[in-house]
VMD Tcl script that draws the C-alpha trace (Angstrom):
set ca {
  {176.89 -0.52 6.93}
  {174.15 -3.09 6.59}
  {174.89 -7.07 6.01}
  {172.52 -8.75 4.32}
  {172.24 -12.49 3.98}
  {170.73 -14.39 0.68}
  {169.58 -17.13 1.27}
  {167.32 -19.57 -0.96}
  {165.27 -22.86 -0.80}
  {163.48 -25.05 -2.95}
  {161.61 -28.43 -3.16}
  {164.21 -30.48 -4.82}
  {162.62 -33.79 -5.83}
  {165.48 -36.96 -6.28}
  {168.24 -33.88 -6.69}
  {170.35 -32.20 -4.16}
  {173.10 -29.53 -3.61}
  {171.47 -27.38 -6.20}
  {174.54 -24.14 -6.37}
  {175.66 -21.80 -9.11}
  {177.65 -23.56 -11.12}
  {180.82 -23.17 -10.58}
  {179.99 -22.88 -6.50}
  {178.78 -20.86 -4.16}
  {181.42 -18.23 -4.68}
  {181.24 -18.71 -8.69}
  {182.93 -15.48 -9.78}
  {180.78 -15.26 -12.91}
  {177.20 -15.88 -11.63}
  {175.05 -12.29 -11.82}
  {172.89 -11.77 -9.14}
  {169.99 -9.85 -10.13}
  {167.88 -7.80 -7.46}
  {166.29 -4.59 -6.99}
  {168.07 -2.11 -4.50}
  {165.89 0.34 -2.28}
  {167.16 3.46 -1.35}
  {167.64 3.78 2.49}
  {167.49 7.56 2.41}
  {164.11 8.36 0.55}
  {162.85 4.61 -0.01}
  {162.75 4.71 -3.69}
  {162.86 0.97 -4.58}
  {164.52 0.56 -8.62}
  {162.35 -0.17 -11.36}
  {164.99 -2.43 -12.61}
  {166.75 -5.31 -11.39}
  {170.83 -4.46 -10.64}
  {173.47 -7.33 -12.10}
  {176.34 -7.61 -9.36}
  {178.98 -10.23 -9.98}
  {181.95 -11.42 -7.35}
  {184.49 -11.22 -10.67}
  {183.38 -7.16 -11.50}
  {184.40 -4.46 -9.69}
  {184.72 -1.02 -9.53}
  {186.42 2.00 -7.85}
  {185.06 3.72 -4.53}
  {184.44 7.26 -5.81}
  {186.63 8.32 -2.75}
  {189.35 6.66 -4.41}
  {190.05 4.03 -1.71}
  {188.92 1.08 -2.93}
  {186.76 -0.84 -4.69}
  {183.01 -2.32 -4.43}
  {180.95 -4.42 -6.91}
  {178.90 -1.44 -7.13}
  {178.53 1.80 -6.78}
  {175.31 3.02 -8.21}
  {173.25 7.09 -7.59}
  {169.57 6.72 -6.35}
  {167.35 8.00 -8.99}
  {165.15 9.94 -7.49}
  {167.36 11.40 -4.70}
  {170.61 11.34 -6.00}
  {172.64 9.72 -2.91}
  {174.71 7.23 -4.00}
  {175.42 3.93 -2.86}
  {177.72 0.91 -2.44}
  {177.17 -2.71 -2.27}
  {180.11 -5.38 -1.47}
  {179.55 -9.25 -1.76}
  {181.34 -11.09 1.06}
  {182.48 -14.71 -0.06}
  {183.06 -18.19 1.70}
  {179.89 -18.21 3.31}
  {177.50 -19.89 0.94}
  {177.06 -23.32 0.52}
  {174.59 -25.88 -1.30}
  {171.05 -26.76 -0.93}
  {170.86 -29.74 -0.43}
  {167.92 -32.57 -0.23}
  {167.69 -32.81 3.49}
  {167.08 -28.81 3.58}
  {164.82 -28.98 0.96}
  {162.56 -31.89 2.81}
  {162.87 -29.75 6.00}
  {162.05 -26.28 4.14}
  {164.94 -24.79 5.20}
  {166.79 -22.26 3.66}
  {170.40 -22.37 2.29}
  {173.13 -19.59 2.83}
  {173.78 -18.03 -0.54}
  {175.49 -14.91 -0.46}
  {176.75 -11.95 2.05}
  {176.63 -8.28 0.24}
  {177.88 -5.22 2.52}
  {175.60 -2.62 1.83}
  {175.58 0.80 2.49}
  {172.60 3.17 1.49}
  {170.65 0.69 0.46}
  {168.65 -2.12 0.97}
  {168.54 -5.26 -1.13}
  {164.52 -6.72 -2.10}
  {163.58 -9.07 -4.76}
  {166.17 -11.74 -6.00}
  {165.49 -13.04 -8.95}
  {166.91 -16.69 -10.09}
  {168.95 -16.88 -13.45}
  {170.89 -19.49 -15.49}
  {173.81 -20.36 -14.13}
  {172.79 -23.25 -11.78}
  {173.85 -26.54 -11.27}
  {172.35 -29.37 -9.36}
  {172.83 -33.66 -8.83}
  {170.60 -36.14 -8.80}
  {170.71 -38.96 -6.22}
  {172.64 -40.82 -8.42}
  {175.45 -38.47 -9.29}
  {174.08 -36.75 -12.80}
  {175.26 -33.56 -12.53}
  {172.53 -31.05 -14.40}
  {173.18 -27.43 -15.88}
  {169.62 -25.48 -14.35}
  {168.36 -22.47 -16.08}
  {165.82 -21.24 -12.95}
  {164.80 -18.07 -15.01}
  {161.33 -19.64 -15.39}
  {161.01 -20.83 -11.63}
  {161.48 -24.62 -12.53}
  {163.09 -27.56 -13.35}
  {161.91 -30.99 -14.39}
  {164.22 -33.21 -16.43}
  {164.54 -37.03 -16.45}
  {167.85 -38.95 -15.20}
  {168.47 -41.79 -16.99}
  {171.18 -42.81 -14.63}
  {168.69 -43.30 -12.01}
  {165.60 -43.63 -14.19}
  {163.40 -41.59 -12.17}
  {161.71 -37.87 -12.78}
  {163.68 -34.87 -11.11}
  {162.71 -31.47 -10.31}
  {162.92 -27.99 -8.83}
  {159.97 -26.29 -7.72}
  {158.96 -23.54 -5.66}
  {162.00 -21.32 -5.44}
  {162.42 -18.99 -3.03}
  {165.06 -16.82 -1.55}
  {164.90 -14.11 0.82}
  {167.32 -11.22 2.46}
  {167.91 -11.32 5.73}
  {169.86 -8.73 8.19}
  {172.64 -10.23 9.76}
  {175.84 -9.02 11.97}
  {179.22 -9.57 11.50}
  {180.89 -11.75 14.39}
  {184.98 -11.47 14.52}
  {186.54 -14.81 15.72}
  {190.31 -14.59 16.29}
  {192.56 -16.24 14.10}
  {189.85 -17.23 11.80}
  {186.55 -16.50 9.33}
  {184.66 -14.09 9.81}
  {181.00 -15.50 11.10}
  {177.76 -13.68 9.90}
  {174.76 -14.29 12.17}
}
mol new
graphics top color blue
foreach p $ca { graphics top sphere $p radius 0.5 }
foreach p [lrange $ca 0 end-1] q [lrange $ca 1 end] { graphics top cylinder $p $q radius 0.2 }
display resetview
């Protein structure tokens, strides 16, 4: 089993803790990315949809993942679990640093995750509490805030996967480094 770590960054200008909206662990957000096989290296022509509230049933019977998908070229199949309370906000200081925001954990095994692709879904503040509903499908934001009268935006997306282990602390979370 592989962990891999989304994370994501932007340059956020007069907005900050850009998040799915309804949070980091938003049961109904689809995250869209293209899974590579790690037995022949056949990467999918198409982006795969995996959301926290969908699941379905480990073909072994024990069990469930949010997906369980056949490579298409060498028929091994796959499994891919998302691991929640681990994401949080990007926020204004991060984006002025370039830093990159935890997003998501997904437990993969036989394949490796490439190319996220933002959605709508997204919800960010300006400095002056307007709350906006994002659509990042095009890459951007720009809006006004009338609350604040000043221009805000989102530009230069990025997220990336990352490998990262799986830490056991006693008596508490989980920590994924």
């Amino acid at each position: 089993m592989v962990y891999y770590l989304l994370s994501f960054s932007a340059e956020l200008e007069n907005l900050t803790d850009l998040q799915p909206r309804g949070g980091c662990d938003d049961p109904t957000y689809p995250y869209y990315f293209k899974v590579k096989c790690e037995s022949c290296g056949e990467t999918s022509l198409k982006e795969t949809c995996v959301m926290i509230s969908e699941e379905v049933p480990l073909p072994t019977g024990r069990g469930t993942a949010h997906l369980v998908q056949k490579c298409k070229l060498c028929g091994r199949e796959g499994t891919i679990q998302m691991i929640t309370g681990q994401g949080q906000p990007l926020t204004l200081e991060q984006s002025q640093k370039e830093e990159f925001a935890k997003l998501m954990i997904f437990d993969s095994r036989g394949f490796a995750l490439t190319d996220f692709s933002f959605a709508d879904g997204w919800k960010v503040q300006s400095l002056e509490g307007t709350i906006f509903d994002v659509d990042l499908s095009a890459g951007e934001f720009a809006e006004y805030d009338e609350k604040g009268e000043c221009p805000v935006g989102i530009v230069n997306l990025r997220a990336k996967f990352s490998v990262v282990k799986k830490h056991e602390r006693r008596g508490g979370r989980d920590v994924y480094i």
